[in-house]
N, C-alpha and C positions, 0 to 999 in steps of 0.2 A: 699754736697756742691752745692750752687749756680750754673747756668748754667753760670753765669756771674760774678765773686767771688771780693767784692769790693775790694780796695788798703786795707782797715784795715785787709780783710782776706787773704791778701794775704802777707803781713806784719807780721799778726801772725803766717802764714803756715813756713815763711822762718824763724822765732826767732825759734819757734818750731824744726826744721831741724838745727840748730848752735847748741839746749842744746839736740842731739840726748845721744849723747857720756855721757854727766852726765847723765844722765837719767839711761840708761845702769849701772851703776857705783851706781844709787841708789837703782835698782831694785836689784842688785848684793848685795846689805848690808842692804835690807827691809829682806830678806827670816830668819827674826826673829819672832818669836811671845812674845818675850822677850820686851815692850816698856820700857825700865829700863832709868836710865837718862843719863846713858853713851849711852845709843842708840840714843835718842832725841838731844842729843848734836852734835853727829855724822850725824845725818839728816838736824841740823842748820847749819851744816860746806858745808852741798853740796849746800843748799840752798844759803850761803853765797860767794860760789864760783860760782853760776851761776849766781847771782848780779854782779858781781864782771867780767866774762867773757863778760856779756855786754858792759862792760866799755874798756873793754881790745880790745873787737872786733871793735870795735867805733874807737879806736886811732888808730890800726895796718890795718883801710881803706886804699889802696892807696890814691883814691881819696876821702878825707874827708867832711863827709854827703852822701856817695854814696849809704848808705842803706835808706836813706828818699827818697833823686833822685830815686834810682828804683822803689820805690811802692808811685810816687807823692806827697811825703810830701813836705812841705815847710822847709828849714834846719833853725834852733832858731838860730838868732843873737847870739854873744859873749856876754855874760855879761860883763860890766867895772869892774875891782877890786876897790872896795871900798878905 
């Protein structure tokens, strides 16, 4: 790593530390050599769930946008519903 790690590395150092826990969980149901499609399905399901915790992590912020505010990002307006 950088002696001086920008906001985007240091932004993916902290996403990277949130999906510890899945990760875990998928190394724990990789020790197949079986790629069958019931296996492939069950590796779309973790992927679908660590999509899915980013959004969950976002809403359950105390203070919302506070993960852009710590690593300098600008927080994206509301879009208007159409």
């Amino acid at each position: 790593m950088l002696a001086q790690p920008t906001r985007i590395d240091l932004l993916e150092l902290d996403i990277d530390i949130r999906l510890m826990k899945l990760w875990d969980e998928v190394n724990a149901a990789a020790q197949t050599d079986n790629w069958s499609e019931e296996w492939i399905a069950t590796m779309a399901k973790f992927i679908r769930a660590a999509y899915g915790k980013g959004y969950t992590d976002a809403l359950r912020e105390d203070n919302l946008g506070q993960l852009c505010r710590d690593h300098g990002f600008k927080i994206p307006a509301r879009r208007i519903a159409a």
